[in-house]
C-alpha positions, 0 to 999 in steps of 0.5 A: 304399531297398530296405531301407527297404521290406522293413522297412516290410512286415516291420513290418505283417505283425508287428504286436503287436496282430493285428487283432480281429474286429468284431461285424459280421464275427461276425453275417455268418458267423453268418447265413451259417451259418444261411441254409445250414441254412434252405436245408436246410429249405426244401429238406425242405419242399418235397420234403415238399410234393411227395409230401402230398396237401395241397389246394394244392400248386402253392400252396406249393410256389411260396411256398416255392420264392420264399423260397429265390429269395430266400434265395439272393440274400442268400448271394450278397450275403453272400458278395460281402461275404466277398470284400470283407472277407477272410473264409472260411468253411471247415468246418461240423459238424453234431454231436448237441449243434449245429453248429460252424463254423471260418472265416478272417477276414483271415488268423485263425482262428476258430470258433463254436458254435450248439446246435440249439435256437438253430437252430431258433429263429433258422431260424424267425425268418429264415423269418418275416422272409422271410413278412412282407415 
């Protein structure tokens, strides 16, 4: 009965077709990725905010400091969700063209790209969901 078991577990760590990534697990690590940069700028702006001399800085600074309240939390449930699915992200690098991040999902290696341009323009489209609602 031993024989049978390694053979059935030497079966399954073989497989000829490794598991394929799904959209879903991508878009996660790709949000992932961009709430740590929009935490990044909401990080700047409220520093910026702090030494202007803007008319209501207590205004938004609060506004600001309320969307990385929420900002955090979907990283938290993000990560949770990491947990939950296998996945690590374990290096991102900022370069002068974009950023590149490597991650493990269950037990593969993968990496993506972003230029800076794209960025920006899914940075701003995060904040304003955050603005709207």
């Amino acid at each position: 009965m031993a024989a049978n078991e390694k053979e059935a577990r030497g079966k399954v760590r073989t497989a000829s077709h490794p598991p394929i990534q799904t959209e879903e697990e991508l878009e996660l690590v790709k949000r992932y990725v961009l709430l740590g940069i929009v935490m990044r700028i909401l990080d700047h702006d409220i520093r910026v905010i702090g030494t202007s001399a803007i008319k209501l800085p207590r205004f938004y600074d609060s506004m600001l400091r309320g969307m990385q309240d929420r900002v955090l939390l979907e990283l938290a449930a993000i990560r949770r969700q990491f947990r939950e699915m296998g996945i690590k992200v374990y290096e991102e690098k900022r370069e002068t063209d974009g950023l590149h991040a490597e991650y493990v999902c269950r037990g593969y290696h993968h990496r993506f790209f972003m230029l800076w341009g794209f960025v920006k323009a899914e940075s701003e489209r995060v904040l304003k969901q955050y603005l709207s609602s």
